[in-house]
Structure formats: structure tokens, C-alpha cells
N, C-alpha and C positions, 0 to 999 in steps of 0.2 A: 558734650551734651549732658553728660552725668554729671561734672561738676555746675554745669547749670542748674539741673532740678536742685543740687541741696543748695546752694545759694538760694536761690527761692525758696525750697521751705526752709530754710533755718530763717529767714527775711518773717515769711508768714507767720512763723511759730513764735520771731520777736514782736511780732505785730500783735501777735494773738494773746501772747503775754502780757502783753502793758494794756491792752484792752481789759483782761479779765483777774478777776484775783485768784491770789495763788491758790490753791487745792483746800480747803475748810478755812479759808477765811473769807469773810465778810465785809464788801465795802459799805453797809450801811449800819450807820449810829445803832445801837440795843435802844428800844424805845420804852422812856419810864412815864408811865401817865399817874401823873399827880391829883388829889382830892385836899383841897385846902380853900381857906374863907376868902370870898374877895378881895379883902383887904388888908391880909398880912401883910406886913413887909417883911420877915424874915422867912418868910417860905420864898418868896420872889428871889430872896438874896440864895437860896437855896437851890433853887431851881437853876440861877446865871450859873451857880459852883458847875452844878450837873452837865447841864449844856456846853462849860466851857471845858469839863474832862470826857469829851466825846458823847454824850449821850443825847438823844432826842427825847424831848418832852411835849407831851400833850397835857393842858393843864387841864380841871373841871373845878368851875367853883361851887364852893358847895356852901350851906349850914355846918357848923360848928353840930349840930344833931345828926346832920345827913352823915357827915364821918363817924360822928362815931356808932352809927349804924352800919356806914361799912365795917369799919374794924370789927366787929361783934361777928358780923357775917363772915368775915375773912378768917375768924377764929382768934382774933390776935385780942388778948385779954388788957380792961382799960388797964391796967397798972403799967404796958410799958407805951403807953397812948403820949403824942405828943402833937403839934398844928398842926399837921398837914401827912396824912397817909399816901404811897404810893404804890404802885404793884410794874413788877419786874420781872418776865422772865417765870412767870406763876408762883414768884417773893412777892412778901408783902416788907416793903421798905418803910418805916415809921421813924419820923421824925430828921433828927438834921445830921443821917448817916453822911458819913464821906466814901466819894465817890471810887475812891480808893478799896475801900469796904465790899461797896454795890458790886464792882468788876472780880472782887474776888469770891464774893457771894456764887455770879454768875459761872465764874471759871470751874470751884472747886464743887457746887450743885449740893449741898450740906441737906441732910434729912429737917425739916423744919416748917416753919410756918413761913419763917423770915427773919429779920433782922430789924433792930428797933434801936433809937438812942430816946429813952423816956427823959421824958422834960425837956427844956429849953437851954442845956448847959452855954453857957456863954464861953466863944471860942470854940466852938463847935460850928462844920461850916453852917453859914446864913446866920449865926448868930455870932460874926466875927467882925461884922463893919465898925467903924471909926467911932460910932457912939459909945462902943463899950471901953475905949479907953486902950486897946490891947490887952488887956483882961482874957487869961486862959482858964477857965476852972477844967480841972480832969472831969474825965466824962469817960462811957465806956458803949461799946456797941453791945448789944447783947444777940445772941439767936436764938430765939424763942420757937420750941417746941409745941406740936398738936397739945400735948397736954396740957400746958397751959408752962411748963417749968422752962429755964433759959440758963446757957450759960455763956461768958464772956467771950467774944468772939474776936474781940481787938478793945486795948485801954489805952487811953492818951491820957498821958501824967499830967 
């Protein structure tokens, strides 16, 4: 009779395990809601990066004005401004950070506003498709401080 009940519950406990996730983790995507123009294409390219290194996106399209009204509001100053703003996690993600970046932004929770790559570096994800030839220019993420100062968060040579 005893070796019955634990046959049954070690049965229910494997049952109860593969049902549920293990103790602090999470079976659902971190969700990044993106503000970019209807009609990027490199933010779209940007977005597939995201979506395909595990993340959920909600897009909004916006004006080219409307962002950078949110970035102003979000605190993040135009200089490391680039298409398309997102917010993570209560980061603010700017421009065509890799996803790489974004998870360890989340993981390591850094004092900050967020994380930014300014401009449009080519080779950089979403700005890596087949028009540019394979073409890598270095480019650098930066974390960008309430105060407005940043410093180098990750460099691709």
C-alpha cells in the first residue's frame, strides 16, 4: 500500500512538472512593444531579429514626431535617438540593439534609462539584410543614464 501512494505521487509530481515551469522561470516570451514609422523596413527587419531570439512584440505605428516625443518623455536624449524606440521591462531600447544586449540588459537590471545603438550602423541587426552587400561597420550599444551621460555597454568591431 505504501509503495503505492509514492508510485502515484512521484507519477503526479512528474505530471505536475512538465505541466508547470520550474521555480522562477517563465514560460512566456519578455514582451518588447515597439514605436516606429509604418513604413520602415529596417525596423520590421528588426523586429523578425527580436521575435526570432524569443521575444514578443507588440508594434505601434507612429509619426517620426510622435517618437520622438516619446523619447523626450522617456528621458532618453535626441543624440542617441535612432527609427524606431522601444520599451522593455521599464528600458527604454533605441534603435537596432541586438537581442543579445536586450536579455542581458533584463538579466543584469543596470541603473539607467536604457540602452540605445544611435544611428543606423549597417550590420547592425535589421540593418544587416542582403542590400547592404555584407557590409559590417562597428557600432556600439551604449546605456544611457537619467542624466543624460552613457557609457559603452557592448562594442561590435
Amino acid at each position: 500500500m505504501q509503495r503505492r501512494s509514492l508510485i502515484a505521487g512521484a507519477a503526479l509530481l512528474g505530471a505536475t512538472a512538465t505541466a508547470l515551469p520550474a521555480f522562477g522561470q517563465t514560460s512566456a516570451k519578455p514582451l518588447i512593444e515597439v514605436w516606429k514609422s509604418p513604413t520602415c523596413g529596417c525596423c520590421k527587419d528588426w523586429i523578425k531579429h527580436m521575435e526570432s531570439n524569443g521575444f514578443a512584440v507588440k508594434t505601434h505605428e507612429v509619426s517620426d514626431a510622435a517618437k520622438t516625443e516619446l523619447r523626450n518623455k522617456l528621458g532618453l536624449a535626441d543624440q542617441y535617438g535612432s527609427c524606431h524606440t522601444a520599451l522593455v521591462g521599464g528600458y527604454v531600447v533605441e534603435g537596432h540593439v541586438p537581442a543579445s544586449d536586450v536579455r542581458r540588459l533584463l538579466k543584469e537590471r543596470p541603473r539607467g534609462v536604457g540602452i540605445a545603438v544611435p544611428g543606423m550602423p549597417v550590420g547592425s541587426p535589421g540593418m544587416d539584410g542582403p542590400e547592404y552587400g555584407g557590409r559590417k561597420d562597428p557600432f556600439q550599444v551604449v546605456l544611457v543614464q537619467r542624466n543624460g551621460n552613457s557609457a559603452v555597454y557592448q562594442s561590435f568591431p
